[in-house]
N, C-alpha and C positions, 0 to 999 in steps of 0.2 A: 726142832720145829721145821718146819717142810710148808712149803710156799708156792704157791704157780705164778711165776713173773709173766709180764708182757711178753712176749715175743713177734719180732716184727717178721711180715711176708717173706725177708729172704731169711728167715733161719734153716729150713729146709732146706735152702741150697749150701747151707756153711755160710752163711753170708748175712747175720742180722744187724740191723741198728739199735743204738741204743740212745736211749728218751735222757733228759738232763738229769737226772736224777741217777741212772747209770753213770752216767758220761763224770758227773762229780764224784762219783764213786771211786771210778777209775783215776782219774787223776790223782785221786788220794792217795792211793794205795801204789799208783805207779812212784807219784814226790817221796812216800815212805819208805822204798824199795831204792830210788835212790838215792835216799840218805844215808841211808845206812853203806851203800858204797863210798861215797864223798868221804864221808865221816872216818871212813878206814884207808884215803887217800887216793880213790879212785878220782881219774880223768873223764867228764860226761865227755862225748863223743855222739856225733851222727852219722849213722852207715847208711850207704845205697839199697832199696829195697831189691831189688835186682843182683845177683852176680852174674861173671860168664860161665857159664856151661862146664867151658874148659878148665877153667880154675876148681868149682867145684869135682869135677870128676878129678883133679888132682889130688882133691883129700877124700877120695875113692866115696862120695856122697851118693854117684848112683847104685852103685856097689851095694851099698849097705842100707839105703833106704829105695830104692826104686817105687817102691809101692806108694812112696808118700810125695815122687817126685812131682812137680808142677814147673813147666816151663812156659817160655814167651814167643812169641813170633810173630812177625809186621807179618803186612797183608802184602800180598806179591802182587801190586799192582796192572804188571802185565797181563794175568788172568782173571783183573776181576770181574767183567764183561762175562767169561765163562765159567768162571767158581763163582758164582754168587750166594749168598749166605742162604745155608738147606731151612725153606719153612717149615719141613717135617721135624727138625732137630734144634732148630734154633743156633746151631754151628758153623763154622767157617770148614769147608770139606781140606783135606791136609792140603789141594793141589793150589789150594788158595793161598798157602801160607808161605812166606820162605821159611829159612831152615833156621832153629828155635836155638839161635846161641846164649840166649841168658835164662839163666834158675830163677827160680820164685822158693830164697832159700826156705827149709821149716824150723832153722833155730837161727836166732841174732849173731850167736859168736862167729861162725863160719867168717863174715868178712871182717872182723876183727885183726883174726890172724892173716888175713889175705892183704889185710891192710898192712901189718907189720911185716911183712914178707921181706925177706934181704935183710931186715934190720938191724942192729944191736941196740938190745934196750937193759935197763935196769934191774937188778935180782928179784924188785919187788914191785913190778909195775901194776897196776891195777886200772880197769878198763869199766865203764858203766854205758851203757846203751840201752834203747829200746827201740823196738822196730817191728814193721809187720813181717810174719812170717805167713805159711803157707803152705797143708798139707792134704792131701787127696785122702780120703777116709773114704768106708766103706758105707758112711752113715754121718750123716750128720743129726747133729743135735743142739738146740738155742744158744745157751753160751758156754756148754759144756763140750764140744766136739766142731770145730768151725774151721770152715776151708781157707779165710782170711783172719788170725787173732793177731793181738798186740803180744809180745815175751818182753819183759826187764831181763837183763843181765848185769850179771858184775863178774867182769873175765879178769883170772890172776896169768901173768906171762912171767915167767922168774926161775927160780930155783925148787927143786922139789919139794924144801922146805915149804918157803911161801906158798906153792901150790896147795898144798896139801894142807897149812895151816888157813889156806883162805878159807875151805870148807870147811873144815873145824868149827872157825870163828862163826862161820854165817849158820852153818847145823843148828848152832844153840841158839840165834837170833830167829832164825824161825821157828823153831819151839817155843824159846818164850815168848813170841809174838802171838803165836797161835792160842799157848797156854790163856793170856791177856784177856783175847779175844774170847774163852770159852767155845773156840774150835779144834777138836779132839781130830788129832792129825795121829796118822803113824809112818812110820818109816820104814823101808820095802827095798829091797835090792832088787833093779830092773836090771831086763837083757836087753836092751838096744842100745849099746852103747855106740858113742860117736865115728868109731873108728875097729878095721881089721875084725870084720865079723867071723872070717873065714882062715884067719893063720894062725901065730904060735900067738897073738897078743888075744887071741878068743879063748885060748885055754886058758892065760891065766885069769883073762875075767872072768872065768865059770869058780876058778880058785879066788878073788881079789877081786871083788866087784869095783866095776867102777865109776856105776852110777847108781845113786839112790832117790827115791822118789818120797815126796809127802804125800800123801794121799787122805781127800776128808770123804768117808765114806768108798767109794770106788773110784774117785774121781782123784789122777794124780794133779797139784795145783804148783806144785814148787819141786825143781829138782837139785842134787849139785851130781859133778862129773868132774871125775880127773881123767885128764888125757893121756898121762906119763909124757912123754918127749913126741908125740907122734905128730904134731902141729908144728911145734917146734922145728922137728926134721925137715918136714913136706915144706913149711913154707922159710926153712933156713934163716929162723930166728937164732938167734944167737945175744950170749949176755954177757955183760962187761966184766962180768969176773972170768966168763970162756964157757966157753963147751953150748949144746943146745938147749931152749928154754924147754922147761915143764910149764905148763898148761892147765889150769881148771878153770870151770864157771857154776855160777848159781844163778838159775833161770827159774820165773816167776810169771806164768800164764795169766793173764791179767783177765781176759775174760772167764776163766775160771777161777779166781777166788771172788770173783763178781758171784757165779753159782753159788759156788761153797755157801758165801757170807749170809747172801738171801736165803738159801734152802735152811742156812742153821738157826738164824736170828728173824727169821718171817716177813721181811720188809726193807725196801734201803733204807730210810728214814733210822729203823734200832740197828739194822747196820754199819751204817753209817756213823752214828754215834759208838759205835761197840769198837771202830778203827781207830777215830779219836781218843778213844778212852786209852788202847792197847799204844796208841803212840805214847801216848803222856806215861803211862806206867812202864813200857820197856825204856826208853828213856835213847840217846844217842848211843852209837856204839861204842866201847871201853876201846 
């Protein structure tokens, strides 16, 4: 079933609001997402929406995303008598601005590990956040394609094991979540992955994917990613049994399974109830 939702004035700029009846949506669906982390022993946590600049370009983020990057910068006071903001563009001209040291990251995990950085932690730590992200598209679209969205995450920091059995575990919880729900996902090996687009760790993701996407229709709504040690390294994690951590996460686009659910079930109202229903049937995590 296929639906035409509201869409407020700024969705065309990547930028829409959403009415109470979205907004109760999302909460749900965000409390659901991190339950299912808690439940598998994850620590909720709240990051900075902001990083610096220089951090992220340490885990090479302009590197490998540039197209999607989005930065910050005060207003250079000194000049604003003569930079005054262009009425033809509606913009602050660059001579206006100082120089842009903090990101507007486009995925939650990044300051996770920027958080853990130096640290030694536990073989099986487990991380839960949500936060706004932030990505420049060529195109925006209502709540399917947006230059400011909410991501859940649940980030594994540990042992290769754990890493790799985080996704595992969370792979088949969003299937039967989705299965629940009566939303017909499929699973898709993507190429943007987080890290080393361009060395020997790109070969072996074209051999060892190592990210995979849900996708309902065209629209990817939930991903997972292992990193292998590459976080680990960059930000010299290290784990109480020795050596450096391995890394994954599963990230859940919040204003897109908003789309998904309306364009599948025709309304928040029966989707809404189609969420409730899928929490009570998959049940907590084993």
């Amino acid at each position: 079933m296929t639906v035409t939702t509201p869409v407020s004035a700024g969705a065309t700029r990547g930028l829409p609001s959403l009415g109470p009846e979205a907004t109760a949506l999302l909460r749900l669906l965000d409390e659901t997402f991190e339950s299912w982390g808690v439940a598998a022993g994850a620590r909720p946590m709240t990051m900075p929406p902001l990083l610096p600049v220089a951090d992220l370009a340490r885990l090479d983020y302009y590197d490998n995303f540039p197209h999607q990057a989005v930065v910050a910068a005060p207003l250079d006071l000194a000049r604003r008598e003569t930079s005054a903001l262009c009425r033809d563009t509606g913009c602050f001209p660059c001579d206006a601005l100082e120089p842009a040291a903090l990101g507007l990251p486009s995925a939650s995990c990044y300051a996770v590990y920027l958080d853990h950085e130096g640290r030694r932690v536990a073989d099986d730590t487990l991380v839960t956040i949500c936060s706004w992200c932030f990505r420049k598209e060529t195109h925006y679209e209502g709540m399917r394609r947006q230059l400011g969205f909410r991501m859940r995450e649940v980030v594994a920091i540990g042992t290769r094991e754990h890493a790799e059995g985080h996704l595992c575990a969370f792979t088949e919880r969003i299937q039967s979540f989705a299965a629940a729900l009566d939303l017909p996902l499929r699973k898709e090996a993507a190429c943007d992955p987080f890290f080393d687009k361009g060395g020997s760790k790109a070969v072996l993701q074209r051999l060892t994917p190592v990210k995979h996407e849900f996708l309902y229709e065209d629209l990817a709504i939930a991903s997972v990613n292992t990193h292998r040690n590459f976080f680990g390294d960059r930000c010299s994690i290290t784990l109480e049994s020795g050596g450096s951590a391995f890394t994954s996460c599963v990230a859940f686009g919040l204003e897109r399974w908003l789309s998904a659910l309306t364009r599948r079930h025709g309304d928040w109202a029966t989707a809404t109830r189609a969420v409730v229903e899928a929490r009570t049937a998959v049940g907590p995590v084993s």
